[in-house]
C-alpha positions as CSV (number, residue, x, y, z in Angstrom):
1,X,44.0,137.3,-53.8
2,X,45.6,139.4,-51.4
3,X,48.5,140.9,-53.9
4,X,52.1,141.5,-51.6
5,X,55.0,143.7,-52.1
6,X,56.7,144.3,-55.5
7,X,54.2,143.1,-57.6
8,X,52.6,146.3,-58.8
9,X,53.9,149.6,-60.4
10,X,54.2,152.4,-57.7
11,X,51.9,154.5,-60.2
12,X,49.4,151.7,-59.9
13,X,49.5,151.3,-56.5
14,X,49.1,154.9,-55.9
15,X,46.6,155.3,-58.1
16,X,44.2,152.4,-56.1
17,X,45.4,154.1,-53.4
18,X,43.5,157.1,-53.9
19,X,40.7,155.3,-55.3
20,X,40.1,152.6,-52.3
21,X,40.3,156.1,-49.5
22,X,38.1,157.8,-51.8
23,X,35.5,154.7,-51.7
24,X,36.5,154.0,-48.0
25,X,35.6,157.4,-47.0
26,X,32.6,157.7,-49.1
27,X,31.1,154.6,-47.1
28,X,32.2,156.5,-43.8
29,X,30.3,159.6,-45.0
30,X,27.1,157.6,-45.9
31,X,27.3,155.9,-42.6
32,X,26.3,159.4,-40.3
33,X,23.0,158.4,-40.9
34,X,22.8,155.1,-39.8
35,X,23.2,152.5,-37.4
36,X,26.3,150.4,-36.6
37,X,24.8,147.1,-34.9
38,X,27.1,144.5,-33.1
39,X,26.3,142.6,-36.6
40,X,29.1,145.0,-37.9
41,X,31.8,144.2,-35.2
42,X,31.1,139.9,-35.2
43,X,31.2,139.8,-39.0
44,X,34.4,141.4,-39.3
45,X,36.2,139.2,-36.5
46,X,34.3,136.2,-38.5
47,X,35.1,137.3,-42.2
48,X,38.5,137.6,-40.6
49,X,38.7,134.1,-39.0
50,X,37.1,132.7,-41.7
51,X,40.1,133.9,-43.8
52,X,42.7,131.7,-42.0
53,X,40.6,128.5,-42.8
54,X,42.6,127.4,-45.9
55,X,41.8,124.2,-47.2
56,X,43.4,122.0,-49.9
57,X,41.2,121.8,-54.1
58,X,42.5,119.4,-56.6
59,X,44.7,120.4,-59.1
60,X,47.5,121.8,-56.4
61,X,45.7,124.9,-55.2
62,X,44.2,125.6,-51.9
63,X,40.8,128.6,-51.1
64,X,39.7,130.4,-48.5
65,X,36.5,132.3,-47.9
66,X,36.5,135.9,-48.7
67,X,33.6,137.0,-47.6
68,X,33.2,140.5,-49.5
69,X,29.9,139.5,-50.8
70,X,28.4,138.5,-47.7
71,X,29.6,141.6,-45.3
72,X,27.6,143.6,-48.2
73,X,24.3,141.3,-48.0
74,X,24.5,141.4,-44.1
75,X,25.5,145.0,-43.3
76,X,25.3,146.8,-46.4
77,X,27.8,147.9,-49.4
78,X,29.2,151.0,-47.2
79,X,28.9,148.9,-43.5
80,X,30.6,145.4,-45.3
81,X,33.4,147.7,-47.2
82,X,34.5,149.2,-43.9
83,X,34.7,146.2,-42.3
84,X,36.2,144.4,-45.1
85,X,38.8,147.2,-45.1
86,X,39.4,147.0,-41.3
87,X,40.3,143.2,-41.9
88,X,42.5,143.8,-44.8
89,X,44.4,146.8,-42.9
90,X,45.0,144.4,-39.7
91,X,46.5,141.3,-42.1
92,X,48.2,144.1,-44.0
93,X,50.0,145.4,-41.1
94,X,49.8,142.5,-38.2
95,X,50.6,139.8,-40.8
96,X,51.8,140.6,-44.0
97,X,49.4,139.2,-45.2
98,X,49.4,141.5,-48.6
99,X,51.9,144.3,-49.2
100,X,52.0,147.4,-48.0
101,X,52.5,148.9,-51.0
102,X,49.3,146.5,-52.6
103,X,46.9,147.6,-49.8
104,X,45.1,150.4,-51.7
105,X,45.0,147.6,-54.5
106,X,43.6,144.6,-52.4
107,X,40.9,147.2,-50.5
108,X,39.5,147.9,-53.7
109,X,39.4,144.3,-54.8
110,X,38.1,142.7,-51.7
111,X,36.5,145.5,-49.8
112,X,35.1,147.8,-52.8
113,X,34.7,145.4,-55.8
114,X,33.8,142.2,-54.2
115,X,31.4,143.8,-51.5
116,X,29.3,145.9,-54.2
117,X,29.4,143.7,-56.7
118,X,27.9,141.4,-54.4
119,X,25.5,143.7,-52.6
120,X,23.6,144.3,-55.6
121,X,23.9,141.5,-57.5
122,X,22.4,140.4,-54.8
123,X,19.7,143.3,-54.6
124,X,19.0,142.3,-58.4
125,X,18.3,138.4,-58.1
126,X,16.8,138.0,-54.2
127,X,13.1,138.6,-55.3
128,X,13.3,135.4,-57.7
129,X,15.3,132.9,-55.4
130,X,17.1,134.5,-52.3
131,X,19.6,131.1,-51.8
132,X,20.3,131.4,-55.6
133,X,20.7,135.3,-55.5
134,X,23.3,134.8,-52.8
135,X,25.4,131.9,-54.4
136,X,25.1,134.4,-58.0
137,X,26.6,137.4,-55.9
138,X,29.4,135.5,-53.9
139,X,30.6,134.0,-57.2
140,X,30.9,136.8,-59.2
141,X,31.7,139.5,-57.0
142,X,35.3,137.1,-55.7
143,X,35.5,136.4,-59.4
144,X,35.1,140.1,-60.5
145,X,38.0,141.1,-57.8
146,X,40.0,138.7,-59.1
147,X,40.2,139.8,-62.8
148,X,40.7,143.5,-61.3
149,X,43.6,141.8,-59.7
150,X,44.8,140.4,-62.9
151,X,44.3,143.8,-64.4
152,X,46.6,145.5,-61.4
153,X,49.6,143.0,-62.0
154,X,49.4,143.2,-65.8
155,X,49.0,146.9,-66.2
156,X,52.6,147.1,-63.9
157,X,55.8,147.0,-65.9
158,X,57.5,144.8,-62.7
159,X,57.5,142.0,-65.5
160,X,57.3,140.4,-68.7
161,X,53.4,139.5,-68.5
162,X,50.7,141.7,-70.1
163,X,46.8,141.7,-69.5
164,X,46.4,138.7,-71.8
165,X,47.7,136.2,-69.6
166,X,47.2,137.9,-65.8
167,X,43.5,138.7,-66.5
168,X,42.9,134.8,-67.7
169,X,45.1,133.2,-65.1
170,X,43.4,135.2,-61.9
171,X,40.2,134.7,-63.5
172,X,40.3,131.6,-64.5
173,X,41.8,130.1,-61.0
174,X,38.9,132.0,-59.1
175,X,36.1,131.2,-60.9
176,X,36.3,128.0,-60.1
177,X,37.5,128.7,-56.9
178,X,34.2,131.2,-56.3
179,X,32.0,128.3,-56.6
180,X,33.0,127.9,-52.9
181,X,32.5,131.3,-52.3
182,X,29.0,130.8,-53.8
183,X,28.1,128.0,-51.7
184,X,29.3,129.2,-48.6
185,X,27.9,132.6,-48.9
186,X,24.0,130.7,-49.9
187,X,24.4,128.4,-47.0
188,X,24.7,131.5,-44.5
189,X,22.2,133.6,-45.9
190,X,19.6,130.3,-46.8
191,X,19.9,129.6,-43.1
192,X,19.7,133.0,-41.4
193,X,16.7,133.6,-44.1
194,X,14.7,130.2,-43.0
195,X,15.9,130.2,-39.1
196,X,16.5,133.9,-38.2
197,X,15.0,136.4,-40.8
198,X,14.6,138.8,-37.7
199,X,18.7,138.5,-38.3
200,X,18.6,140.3,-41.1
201,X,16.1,143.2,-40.6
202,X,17.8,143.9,-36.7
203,X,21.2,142.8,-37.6
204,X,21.8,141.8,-34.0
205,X,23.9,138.7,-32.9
206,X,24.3,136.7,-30.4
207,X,26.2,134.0,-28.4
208,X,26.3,131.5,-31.0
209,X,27.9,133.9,-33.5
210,X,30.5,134.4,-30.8
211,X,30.9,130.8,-30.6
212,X,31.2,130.7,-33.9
213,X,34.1,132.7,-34.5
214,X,35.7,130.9,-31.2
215,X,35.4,127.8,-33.2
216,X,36.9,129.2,-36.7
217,X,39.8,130.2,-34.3
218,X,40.6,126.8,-33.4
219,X,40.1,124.9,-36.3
220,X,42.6,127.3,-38.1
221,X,45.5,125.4,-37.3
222,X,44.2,122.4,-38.6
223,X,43.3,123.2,-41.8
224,X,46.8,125.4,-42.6
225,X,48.5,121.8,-41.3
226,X,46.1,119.8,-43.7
227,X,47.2,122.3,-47.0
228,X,50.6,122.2,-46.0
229,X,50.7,118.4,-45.8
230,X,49.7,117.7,-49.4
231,X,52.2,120.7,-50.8
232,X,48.7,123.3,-51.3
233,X,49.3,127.1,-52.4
234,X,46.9,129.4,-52.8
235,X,45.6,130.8,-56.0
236,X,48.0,134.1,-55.9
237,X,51.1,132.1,-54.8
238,X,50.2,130.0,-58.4
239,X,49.8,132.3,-60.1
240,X,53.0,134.1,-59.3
241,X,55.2,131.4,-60.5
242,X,53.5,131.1,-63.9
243,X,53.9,134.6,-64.1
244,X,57.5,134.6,-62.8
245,X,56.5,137.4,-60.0
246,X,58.4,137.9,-57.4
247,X,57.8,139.1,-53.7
248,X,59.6,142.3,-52.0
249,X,58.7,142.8,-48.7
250,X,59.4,146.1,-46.9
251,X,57.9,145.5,-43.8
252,X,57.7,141.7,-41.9
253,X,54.6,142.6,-40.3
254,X,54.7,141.7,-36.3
255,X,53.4,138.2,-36.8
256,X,54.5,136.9,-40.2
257,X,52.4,134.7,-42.3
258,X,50.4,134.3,-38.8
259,X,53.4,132.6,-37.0
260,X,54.3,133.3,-32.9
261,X,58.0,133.9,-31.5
262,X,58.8,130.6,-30.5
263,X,55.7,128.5,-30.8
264,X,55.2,125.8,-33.0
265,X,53.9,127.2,-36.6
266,X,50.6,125.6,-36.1
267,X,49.9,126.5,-32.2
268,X,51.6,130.1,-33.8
269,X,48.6,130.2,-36.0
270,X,46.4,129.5,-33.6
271,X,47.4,132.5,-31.0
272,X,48.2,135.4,-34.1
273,X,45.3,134.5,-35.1
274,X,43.2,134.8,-32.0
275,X,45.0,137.9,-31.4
276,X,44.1,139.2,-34.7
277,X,40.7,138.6,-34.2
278,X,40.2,140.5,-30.9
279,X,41.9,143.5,-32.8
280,X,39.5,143.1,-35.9
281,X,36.7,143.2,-33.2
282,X,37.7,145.8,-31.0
283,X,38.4,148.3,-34.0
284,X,35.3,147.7,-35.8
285,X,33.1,147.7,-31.9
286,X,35.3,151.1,-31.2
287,X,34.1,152.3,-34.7
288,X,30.4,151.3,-33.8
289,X,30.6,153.1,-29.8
290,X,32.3,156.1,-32.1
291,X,29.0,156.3,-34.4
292,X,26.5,155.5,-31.3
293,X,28.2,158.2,-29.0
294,X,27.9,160.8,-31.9
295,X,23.8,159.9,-32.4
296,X,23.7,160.0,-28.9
297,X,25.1,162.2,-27.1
């Protein structure tokens, strides 16, 4: 999903550009008037960790959580974009994990897309079944990002390939893929909903959400060695081939495809990511003292 260097048209890049700061601020704007809880600052460290747990689907392809759909159940479409777009600027830049060039591009499919789609799909189905209105809204609002992304690469003139085979071949590969998403995204909100419903009016954590993320952490390493093993690619990297894309990189990011100077790949994995965690959580706990300190002075 996340779309790197040279795939897209400048004039398309610049053009979601504009469109992903104009949502991005937007959500800053509506935000003066409410709270930030430390729900905001956990969920972006976990959407983050939860985003280097790649494991291996049949058929030579490999998923990861997204999480767009549930940062806009949990905190709110304007709250869940800002933190999806904190997480997508630190892979961006920290770990090239998504072009430069392709950030305005994947904010708007992951952070503007996927989280309001989500929201209010969500918002729309949870007075008939909430599980089921939470497995609707993770599906189709990863699936929904994904044809935008299929859109992006075949509107730009970088190759041969026009909307008629990107929009199929991103959709296609993620809506199977977003059953996952579905699942995933029910299980958390069926369980805070039957164990912790004061979780979702206070939108307060606590240690075991901590732990949680601790635990993502570690595990990361073992899944990327587990995808790698079998010769797994995620749905982007597929995609590319068949569409005969290829990557330009103008910046190597300061931790590569989540690698360390001089550490094994795997134990590299597992200290970028850490580190990329604690700067997830300290932006998005800065951003939440920022909005405290001005209702409180």
């Amino acid at each position: 999903m996340h779309i790197p260097d040279g795939y897209l048209d400048l004039s398309i890049a610049a053009l979601f550009f504009i469109l992903s700061i104009a949502v991005i601020g937007y959500s800053i704007f509506k935000l003066k008037n409410e709270k930030l809880t430390s729900l905001f600052g956990i969920l972006s460290a976990a959407i983050f960790a939860a985003q280097m747990l790649n494991w291996p689907i049949p058929g030579g392809t490999s998923a990861h959580y997204v999480g767009g759909s549930l940062a806009g159940i949990l905190l709110g479409p304007y709250a869940g974009s800002l933190a999806m777009a904190i997480v997508l600027t630190i892979q961006t830049l920290v770990f090239n994990d998504g072009g430069i060039t392709a950030w305005g591009a994947n904010v708007w499919n992951m952070a503007v897309v996927n989280v309001f789609i989500g929201y209010y799909t969500y918002r729309a189905l949870q007075k008939i079944d909430r599980v089921l209105a939470s497995f609707i809204a993770g599906w189709i609002g990863i699936t929904v990002a994904a044809i935008f992304a299929g859109m992006q690469i075949g509107l730009s003139t970088s190759f041969a390939y026009g909307l008629s085979i990107t929009v199929p071949v991103m959709g296609i590969w993620h809506a199977i893929l977003g059953v996952i998403e579905g699942v995933i995204t029910a299980g958390v909100i069926g369980y805070i909903a039957t164990r912790r419903m004061d979780f979702l009016e206070k939108k307060e954590t606590g240690k075991k959400s901590s732990a949680l993320v601790f635990i993502m952490i570690v595990l990361s390493p073992v899944f990327a060695y587990l995808a790698e093993e079998v010769g797994y690619s995620e749905p982007m990297e597929n995609a590319a081939k068949i569409l005969e894309l290829e990557e330009m990189r103008i910046f190597e990011g300061i931790f590569p495809d989540y690698t360390f100077p001089g550490f094994d790949p795997y134990i590299g994995a597992l200290i970028s990511g850490s580190i990329g965690v604690l700067v997830v959580l300290a932006i998005s706990l800065a951003i939440r003292y920022a909005y405290s300190s001005r209702k409180n002075p």
